[in-house]
N, CA, C and O atoms as a Tripos MOL2 file, in Angstrom:
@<TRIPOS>MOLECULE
protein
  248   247    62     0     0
PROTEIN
NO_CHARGES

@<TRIPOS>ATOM
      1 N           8.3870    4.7670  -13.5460 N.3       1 UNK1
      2 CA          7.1780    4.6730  -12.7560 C.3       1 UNK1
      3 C           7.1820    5.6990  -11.6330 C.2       1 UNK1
      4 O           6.1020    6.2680  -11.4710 O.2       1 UNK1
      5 N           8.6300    6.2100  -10.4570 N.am      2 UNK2
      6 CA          7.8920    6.6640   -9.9680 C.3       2 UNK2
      7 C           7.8860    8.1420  -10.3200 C.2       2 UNK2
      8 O           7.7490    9.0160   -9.4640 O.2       2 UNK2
      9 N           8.0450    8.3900  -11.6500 N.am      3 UNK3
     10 CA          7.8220    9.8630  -12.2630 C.3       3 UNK3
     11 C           6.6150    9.7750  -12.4990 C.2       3 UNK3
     12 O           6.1270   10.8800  -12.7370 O.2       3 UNK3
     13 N           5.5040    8.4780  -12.5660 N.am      4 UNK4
     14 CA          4.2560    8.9690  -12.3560 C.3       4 UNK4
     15 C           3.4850    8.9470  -11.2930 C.2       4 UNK4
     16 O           2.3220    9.3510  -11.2880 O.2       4 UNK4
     17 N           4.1170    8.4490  -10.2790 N.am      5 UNK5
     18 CA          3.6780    7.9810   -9.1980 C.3       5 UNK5
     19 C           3.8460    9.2240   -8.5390 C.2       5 UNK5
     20 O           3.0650    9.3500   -7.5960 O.2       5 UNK5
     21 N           4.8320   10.4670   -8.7750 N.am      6 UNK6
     22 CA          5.1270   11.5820   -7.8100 C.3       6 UNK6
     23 C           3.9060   12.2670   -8.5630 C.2       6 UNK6
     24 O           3.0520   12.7790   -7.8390 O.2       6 UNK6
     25 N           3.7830   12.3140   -9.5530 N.am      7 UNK7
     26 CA          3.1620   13.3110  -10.0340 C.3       7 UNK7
     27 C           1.5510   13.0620   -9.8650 C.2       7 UNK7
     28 O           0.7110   13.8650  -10.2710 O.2       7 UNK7
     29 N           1.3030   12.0560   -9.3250 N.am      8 UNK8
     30 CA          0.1470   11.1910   -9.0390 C.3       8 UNK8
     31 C          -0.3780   11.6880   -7.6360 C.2       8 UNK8
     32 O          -1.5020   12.1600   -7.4680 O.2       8 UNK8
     33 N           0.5460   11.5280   -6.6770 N.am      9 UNK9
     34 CA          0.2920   12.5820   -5.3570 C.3       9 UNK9
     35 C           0.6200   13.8120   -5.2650 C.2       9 UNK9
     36 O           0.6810   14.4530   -4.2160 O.2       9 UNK9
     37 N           0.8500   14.2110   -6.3650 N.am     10 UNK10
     38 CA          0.9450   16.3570   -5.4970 C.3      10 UNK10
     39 C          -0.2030   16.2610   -6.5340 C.2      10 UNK10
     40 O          -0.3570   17.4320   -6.8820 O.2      10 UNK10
     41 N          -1.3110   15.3100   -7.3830 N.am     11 UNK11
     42 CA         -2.4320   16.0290   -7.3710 C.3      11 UNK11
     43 C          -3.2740   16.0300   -6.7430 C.2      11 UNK11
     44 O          -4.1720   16.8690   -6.8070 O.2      11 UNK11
     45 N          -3.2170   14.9000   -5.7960 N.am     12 UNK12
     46 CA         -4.0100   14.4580   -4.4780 C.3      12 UNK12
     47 C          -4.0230   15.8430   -3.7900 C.2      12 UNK12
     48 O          -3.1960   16.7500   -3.7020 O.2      12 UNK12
     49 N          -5.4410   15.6320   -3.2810 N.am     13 UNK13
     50 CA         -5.8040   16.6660   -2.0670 C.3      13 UNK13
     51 C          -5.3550   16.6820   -0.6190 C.2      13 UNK13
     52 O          -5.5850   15.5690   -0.1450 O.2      13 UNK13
     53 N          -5.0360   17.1560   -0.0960 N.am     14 UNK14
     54 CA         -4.6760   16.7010    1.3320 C.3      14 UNK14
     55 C          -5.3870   15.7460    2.5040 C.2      14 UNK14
     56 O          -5.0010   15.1850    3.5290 O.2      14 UNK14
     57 N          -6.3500   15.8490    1.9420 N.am     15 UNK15
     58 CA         -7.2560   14.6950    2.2760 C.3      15 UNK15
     59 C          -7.2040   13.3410    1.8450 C.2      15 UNK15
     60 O          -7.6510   12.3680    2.4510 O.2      15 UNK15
     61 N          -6.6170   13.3600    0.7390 N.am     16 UNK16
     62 CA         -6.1750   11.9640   -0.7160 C.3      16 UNK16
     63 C          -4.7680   11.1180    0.2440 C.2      16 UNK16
     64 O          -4.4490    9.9470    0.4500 O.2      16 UNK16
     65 N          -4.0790   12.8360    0.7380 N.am     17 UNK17
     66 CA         -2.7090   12.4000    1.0090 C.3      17 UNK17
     67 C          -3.0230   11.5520    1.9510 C.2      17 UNK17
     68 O          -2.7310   10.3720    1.7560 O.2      17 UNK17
     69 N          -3.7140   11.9490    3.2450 N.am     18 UNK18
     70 CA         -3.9090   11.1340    4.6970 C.3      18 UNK18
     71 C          -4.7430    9.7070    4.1250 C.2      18 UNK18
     72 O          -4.6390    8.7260    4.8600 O.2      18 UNK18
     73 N          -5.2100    9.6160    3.4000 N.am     19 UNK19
     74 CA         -5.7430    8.2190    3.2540 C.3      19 UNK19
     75 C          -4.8210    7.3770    2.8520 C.2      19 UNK19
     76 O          -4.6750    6.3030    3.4360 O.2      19 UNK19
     77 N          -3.9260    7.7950    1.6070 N.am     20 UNK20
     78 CA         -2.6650    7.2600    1.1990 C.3      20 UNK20
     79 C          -2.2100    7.1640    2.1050 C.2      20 UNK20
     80 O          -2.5730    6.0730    2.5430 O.2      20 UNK20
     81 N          -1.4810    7.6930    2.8790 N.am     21 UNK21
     82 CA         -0.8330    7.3260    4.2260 C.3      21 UNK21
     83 C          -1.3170    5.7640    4.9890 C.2      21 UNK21
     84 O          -0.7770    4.6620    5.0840 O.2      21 UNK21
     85 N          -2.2890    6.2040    5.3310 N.am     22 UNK22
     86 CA         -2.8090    5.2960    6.0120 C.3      22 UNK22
     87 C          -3.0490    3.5860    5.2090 C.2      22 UNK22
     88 O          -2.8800    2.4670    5.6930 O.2      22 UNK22
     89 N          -3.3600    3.8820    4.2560 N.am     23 UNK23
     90 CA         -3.4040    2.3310    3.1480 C.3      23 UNK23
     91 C          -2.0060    2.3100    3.3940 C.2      23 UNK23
     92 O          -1.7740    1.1860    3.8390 O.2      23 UNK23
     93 N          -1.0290    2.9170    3.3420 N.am     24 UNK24
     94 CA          0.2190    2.3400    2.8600 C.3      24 UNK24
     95 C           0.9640    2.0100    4.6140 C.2      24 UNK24
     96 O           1.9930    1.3630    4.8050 O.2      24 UNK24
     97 N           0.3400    2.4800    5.4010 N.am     25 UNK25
     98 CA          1.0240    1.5940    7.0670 C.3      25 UNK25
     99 C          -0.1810    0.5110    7.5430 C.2      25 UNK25
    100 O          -0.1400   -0.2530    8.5070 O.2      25 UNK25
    101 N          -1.1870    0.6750    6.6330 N.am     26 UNK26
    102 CA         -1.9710   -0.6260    6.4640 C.3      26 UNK26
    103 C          -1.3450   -1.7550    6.1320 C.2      26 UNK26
    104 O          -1.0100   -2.5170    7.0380 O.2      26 UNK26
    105 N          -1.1030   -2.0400    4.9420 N.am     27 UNK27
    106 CA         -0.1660   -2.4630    3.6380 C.3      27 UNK27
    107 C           1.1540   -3.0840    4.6140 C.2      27 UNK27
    108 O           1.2410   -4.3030    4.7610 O.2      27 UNK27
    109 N           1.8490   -2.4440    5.0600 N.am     28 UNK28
    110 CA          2.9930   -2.3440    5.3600 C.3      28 UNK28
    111 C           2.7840   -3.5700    6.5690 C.2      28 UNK28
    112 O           3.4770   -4.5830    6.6630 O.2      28 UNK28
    113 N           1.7400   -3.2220    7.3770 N.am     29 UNK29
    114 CA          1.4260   -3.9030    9.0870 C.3      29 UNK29
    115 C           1.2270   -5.3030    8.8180 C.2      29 UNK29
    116 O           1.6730   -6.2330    9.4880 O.2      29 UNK29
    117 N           0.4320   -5.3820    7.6530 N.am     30 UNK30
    118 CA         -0.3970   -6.5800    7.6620 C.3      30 UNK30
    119 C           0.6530   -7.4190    6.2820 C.2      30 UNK30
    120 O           0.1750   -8.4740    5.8660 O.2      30 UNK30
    121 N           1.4200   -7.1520    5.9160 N.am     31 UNK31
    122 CA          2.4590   -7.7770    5.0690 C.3      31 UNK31
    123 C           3.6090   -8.2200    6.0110 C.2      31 UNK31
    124 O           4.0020   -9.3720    5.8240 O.2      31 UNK31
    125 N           4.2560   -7.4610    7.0560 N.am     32 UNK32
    126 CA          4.8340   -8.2180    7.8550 C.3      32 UNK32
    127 C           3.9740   -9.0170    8.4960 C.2      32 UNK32
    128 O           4.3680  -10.1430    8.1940 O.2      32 UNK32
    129 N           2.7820   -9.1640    9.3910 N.am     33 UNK33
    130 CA          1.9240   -9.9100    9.9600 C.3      33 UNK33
    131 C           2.1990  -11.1850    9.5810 C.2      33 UNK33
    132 O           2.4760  -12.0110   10.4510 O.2      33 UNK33
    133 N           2.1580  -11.6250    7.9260 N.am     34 UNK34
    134 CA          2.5080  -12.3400    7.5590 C.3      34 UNK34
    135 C           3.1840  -13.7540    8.0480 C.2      34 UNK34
    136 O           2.8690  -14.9390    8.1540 O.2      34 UNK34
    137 N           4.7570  -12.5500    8.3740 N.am     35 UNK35
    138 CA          6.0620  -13.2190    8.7400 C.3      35 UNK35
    139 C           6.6460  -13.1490    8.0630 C.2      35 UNK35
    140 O           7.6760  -12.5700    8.4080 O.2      35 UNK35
    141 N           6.6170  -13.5550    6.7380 N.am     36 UNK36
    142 CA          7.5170  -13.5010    5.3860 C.3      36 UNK36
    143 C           7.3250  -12.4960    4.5350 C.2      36 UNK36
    144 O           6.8290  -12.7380    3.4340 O.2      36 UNK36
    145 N           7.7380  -11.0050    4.9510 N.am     37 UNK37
    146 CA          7.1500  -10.2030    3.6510 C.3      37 UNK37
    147 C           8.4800   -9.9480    3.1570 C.2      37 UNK37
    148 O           9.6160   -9.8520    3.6210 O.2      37 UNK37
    149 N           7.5570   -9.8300    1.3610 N.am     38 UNK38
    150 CA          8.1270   -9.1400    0.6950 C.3      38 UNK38
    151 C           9.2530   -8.0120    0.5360 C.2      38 UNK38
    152 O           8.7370   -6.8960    0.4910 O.2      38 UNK38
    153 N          10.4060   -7.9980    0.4570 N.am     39 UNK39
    154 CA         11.1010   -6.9180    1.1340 C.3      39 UNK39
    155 C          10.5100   -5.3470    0.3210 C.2      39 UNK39
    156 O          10.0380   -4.2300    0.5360 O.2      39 UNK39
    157 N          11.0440   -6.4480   -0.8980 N.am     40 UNK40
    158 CA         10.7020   -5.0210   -2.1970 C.3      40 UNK40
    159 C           9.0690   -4.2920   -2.4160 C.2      40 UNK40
    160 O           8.6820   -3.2830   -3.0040 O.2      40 UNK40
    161 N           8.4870   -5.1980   -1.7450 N.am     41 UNK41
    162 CA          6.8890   -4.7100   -1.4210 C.3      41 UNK41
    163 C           6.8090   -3.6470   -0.3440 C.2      41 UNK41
    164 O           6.3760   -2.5150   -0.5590 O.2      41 UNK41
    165 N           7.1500   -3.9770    0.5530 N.am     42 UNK42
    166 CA          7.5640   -3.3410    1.8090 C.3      42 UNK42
    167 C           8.1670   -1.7520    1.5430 C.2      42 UNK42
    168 O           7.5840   -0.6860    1.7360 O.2      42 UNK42
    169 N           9.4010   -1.9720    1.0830 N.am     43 UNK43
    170 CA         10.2280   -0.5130    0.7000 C.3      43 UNK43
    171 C           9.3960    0.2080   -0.4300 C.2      43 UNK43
    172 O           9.6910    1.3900   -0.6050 O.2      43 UNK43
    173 N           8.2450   -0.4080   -1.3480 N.am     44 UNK44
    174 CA          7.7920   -0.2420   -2.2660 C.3      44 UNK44
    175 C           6.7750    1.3790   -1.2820 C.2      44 UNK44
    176 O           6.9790    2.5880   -1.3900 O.2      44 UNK44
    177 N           5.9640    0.7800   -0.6090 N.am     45 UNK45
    178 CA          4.9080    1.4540    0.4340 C.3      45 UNK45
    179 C           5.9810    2.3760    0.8450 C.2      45 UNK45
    180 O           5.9640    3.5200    0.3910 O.2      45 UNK45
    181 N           7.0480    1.9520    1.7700 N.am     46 UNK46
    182 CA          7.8060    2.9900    2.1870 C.3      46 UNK46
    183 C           8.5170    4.3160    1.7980 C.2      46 UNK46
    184 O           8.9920    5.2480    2.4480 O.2      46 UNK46
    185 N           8.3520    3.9130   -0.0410 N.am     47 UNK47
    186 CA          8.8320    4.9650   -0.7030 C.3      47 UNK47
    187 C           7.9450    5.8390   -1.1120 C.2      47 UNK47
    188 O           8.1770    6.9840   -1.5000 O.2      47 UNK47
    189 N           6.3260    4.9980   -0.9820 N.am     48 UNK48
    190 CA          5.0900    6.0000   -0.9820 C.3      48 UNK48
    191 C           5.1520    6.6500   -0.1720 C.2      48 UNK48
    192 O           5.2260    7.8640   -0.3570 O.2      48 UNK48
    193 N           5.1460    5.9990    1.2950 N.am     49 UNK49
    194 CA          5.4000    7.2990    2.3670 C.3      49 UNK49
    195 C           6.0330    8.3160    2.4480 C.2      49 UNK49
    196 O           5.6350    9.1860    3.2220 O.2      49 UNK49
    197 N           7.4190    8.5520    1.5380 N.am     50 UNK50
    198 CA          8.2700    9.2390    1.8080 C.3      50 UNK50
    199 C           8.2450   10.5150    1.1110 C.2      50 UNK50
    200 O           8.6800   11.6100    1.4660 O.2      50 UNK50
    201 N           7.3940   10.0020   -0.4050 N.am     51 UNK51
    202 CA          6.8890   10.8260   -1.4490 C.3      51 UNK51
    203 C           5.8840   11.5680   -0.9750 C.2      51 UNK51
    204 O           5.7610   12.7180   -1.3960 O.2      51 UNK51
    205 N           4.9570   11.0330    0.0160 N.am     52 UNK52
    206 CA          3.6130   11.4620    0.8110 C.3      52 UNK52
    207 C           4.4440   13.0280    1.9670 C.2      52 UNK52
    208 O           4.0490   14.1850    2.1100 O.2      52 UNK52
    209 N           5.4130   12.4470    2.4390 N.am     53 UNK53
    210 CA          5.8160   13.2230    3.4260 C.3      53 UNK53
    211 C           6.5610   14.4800    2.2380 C.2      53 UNK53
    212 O           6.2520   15.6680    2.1400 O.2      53 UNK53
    213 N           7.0820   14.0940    1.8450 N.am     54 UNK54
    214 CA          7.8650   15.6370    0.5110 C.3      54 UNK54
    215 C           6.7820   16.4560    0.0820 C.2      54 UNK54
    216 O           6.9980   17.6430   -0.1630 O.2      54 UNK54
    217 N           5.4810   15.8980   -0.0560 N.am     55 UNK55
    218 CA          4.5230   16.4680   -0.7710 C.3      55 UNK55
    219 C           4.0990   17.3040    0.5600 C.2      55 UNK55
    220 O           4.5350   18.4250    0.8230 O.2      55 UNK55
    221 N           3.3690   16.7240    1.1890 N.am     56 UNK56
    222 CA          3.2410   17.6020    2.3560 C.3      56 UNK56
    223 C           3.6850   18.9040    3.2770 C.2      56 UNK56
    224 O           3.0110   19.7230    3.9020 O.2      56 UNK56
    225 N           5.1620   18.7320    3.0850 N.am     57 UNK57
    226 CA          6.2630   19.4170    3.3630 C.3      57 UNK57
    227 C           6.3610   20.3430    2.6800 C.2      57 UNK57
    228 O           6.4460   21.4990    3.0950 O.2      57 UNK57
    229 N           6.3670   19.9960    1.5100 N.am     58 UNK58
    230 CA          6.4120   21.4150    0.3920 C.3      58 UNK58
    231 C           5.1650   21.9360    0.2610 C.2      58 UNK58
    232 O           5.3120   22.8730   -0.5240 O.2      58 UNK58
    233 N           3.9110   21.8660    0.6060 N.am     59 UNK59
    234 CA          2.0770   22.4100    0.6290 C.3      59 UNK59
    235 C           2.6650   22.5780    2.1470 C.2      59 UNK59
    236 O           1.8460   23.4140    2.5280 O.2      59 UNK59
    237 N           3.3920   22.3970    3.1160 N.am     60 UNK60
    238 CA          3.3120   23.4580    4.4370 C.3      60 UNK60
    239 C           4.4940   24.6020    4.2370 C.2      60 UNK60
    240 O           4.6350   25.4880    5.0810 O.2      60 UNK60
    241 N           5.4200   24.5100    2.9380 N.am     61 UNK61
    242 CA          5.7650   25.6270    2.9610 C.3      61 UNK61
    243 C           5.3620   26.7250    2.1340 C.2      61 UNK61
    244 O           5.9720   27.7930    2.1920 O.2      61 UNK61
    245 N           4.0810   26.4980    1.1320 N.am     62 UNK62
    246 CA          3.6100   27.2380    0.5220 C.3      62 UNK62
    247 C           2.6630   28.4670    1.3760 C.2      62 UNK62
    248 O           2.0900   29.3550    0.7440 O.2      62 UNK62
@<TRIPOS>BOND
     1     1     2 1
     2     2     3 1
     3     3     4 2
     4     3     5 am
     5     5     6 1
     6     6     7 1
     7     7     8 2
     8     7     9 am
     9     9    10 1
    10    10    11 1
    11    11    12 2
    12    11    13 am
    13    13    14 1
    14    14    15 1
    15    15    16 2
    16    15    17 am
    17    17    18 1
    18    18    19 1
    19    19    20 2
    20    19    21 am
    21    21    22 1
    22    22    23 1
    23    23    24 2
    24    23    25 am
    25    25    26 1
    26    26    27 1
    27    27    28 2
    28    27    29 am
    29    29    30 1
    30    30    31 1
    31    31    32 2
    32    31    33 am
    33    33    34 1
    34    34    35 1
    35    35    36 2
    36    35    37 am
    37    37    38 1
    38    38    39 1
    39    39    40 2
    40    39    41 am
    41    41    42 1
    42    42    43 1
    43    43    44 2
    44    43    45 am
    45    45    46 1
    46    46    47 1
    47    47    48 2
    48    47    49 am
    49    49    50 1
    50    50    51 1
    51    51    52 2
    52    51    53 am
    53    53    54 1
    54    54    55 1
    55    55    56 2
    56    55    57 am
    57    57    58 1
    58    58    59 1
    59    59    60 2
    60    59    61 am
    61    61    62 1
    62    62    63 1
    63    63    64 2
    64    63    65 am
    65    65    66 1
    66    66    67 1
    67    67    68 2
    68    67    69 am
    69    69    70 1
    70    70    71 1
    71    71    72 2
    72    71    73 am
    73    73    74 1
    74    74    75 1
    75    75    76 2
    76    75    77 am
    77    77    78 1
    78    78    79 1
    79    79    80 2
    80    79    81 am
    81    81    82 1
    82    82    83 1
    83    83    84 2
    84    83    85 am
    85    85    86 1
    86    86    87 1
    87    87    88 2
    88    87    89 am
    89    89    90 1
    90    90    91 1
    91    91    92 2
    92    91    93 am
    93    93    94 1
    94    94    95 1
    95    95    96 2
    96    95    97 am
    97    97    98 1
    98    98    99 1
    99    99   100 2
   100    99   101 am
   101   101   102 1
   102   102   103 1
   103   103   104 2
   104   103   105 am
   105   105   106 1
   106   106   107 1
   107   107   108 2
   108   107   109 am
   109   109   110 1
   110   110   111 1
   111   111   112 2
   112   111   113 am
   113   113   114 1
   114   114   115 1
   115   115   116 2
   116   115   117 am
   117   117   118 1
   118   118   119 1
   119   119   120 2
   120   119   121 am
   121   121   122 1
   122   122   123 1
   123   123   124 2
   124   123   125 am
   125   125   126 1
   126   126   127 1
   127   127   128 2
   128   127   129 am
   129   129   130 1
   130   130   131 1
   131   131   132 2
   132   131   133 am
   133   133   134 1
   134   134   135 1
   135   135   136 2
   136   135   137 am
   137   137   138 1
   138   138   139 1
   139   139   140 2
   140   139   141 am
   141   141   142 1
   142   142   143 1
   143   143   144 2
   144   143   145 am
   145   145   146 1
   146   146   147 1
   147   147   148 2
   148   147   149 am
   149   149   150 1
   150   150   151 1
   151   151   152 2
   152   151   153 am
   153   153   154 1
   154   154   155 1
   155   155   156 2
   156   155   157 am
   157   157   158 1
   158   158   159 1
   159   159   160 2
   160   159   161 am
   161   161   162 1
   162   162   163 1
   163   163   164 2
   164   163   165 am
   165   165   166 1
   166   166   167 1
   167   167   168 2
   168   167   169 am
   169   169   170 1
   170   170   171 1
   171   171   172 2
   172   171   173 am
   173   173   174 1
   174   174   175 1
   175   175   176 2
   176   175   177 am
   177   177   178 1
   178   178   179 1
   179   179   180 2
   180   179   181 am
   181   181   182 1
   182   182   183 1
   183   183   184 2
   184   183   185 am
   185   185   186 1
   186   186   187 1
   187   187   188 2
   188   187   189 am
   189   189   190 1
   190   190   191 1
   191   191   192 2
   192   191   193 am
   193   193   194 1
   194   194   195 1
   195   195   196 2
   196   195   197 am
   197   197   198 1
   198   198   199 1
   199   199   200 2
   200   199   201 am
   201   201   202 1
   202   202   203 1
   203   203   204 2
   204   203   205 am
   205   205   206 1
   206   206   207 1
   207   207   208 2
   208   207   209 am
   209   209   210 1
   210   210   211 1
   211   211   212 2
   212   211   213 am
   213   213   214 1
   214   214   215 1
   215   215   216 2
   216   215   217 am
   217   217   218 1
   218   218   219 1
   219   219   220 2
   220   219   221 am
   221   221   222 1
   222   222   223 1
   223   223   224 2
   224   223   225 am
   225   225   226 1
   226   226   227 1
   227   227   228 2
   228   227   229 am
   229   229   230 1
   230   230   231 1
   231   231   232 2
   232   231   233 am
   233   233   234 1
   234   234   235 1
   235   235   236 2
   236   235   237 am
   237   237   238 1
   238   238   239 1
   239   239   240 2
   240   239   241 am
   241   241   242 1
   242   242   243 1
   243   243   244 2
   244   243   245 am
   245   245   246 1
   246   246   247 1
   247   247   248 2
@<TRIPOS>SUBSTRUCTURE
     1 UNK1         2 RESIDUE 1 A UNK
     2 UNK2         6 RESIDUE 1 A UNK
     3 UNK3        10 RESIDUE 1 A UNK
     4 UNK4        14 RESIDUE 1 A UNK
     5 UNK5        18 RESIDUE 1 A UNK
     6 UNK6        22 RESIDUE 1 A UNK
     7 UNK7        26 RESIDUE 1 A UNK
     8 UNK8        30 RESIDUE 1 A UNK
     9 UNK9        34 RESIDUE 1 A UNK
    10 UNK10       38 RESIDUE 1 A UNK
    11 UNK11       42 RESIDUE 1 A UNK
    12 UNK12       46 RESIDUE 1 A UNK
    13 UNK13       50 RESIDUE 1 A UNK
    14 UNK14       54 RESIDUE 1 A UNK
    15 UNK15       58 RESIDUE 1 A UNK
    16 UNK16       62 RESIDUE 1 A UNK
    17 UNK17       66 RESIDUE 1 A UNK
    18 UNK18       70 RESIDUE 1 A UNK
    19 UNK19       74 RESIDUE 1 A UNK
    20 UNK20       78 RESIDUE 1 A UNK
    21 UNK21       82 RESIDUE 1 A UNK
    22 UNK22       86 RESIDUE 1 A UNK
    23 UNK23       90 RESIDUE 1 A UNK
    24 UNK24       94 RESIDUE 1 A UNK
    25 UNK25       98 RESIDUE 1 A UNK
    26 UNK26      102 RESIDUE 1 A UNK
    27 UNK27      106 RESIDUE 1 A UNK
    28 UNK28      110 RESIDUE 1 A UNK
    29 UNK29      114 RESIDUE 1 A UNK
    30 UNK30      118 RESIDUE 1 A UNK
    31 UNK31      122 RESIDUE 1 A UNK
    32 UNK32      126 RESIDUE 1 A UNK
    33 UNK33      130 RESIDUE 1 A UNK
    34 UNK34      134 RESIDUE 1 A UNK
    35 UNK35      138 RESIDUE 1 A UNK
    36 UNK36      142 RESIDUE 1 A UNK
    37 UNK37      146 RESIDUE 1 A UNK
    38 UNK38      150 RESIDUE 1 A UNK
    39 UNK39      154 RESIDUE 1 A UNK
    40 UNK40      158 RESIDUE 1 A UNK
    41 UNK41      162 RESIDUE 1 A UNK
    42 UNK42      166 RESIDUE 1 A UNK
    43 UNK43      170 RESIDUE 1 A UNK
    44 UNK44      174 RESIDUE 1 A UNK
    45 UNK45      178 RESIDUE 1 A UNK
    46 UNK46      182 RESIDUE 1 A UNK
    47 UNK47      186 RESIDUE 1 A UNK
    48 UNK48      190 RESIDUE 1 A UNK
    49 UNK49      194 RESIDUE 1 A UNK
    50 UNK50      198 RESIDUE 1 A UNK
    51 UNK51      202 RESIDUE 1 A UNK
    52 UNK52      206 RESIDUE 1 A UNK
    53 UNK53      210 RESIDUE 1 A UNK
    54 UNK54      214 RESIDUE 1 A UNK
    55 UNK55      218 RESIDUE 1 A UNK
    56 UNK56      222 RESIDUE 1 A UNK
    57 UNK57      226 RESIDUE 1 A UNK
    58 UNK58      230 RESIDUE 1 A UNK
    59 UNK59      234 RESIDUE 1 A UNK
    60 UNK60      238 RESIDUE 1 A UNK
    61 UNK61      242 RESIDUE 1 A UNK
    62 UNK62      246 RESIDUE 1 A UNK
């Protein structure tokens, strides 16, 4: 999965990326809010973020 999931955001636009971002510290805020979140839900978003930030990183060194 996340061999499609990477390949899913470097086709996103940079505009795609910042919304992703933002759903996923959405996601993230309101799942702890909770009290009881999910851990693996949680790291799930977090690993979107991280994929979000590589993508980015590599389109600012192009």
């Amino acid at each position: 999965m996340s061999i499609l999931l990477e390949s899913q955001i470097k086709s996103l636009r940079t505009e795609g990326l910042i919304l992703l971002v933002e759903d996923a510290e959405r996601r993230i805020g309101s799942h702890i809010a909770d009290g009881d979140p999910d851990e693996k839900y949680v790291d799930h978003q977090k690993y979107i973020l991280s994929l979000v930030q590589q993508e980015l990183e590599r389109r600012g060194a192009n």
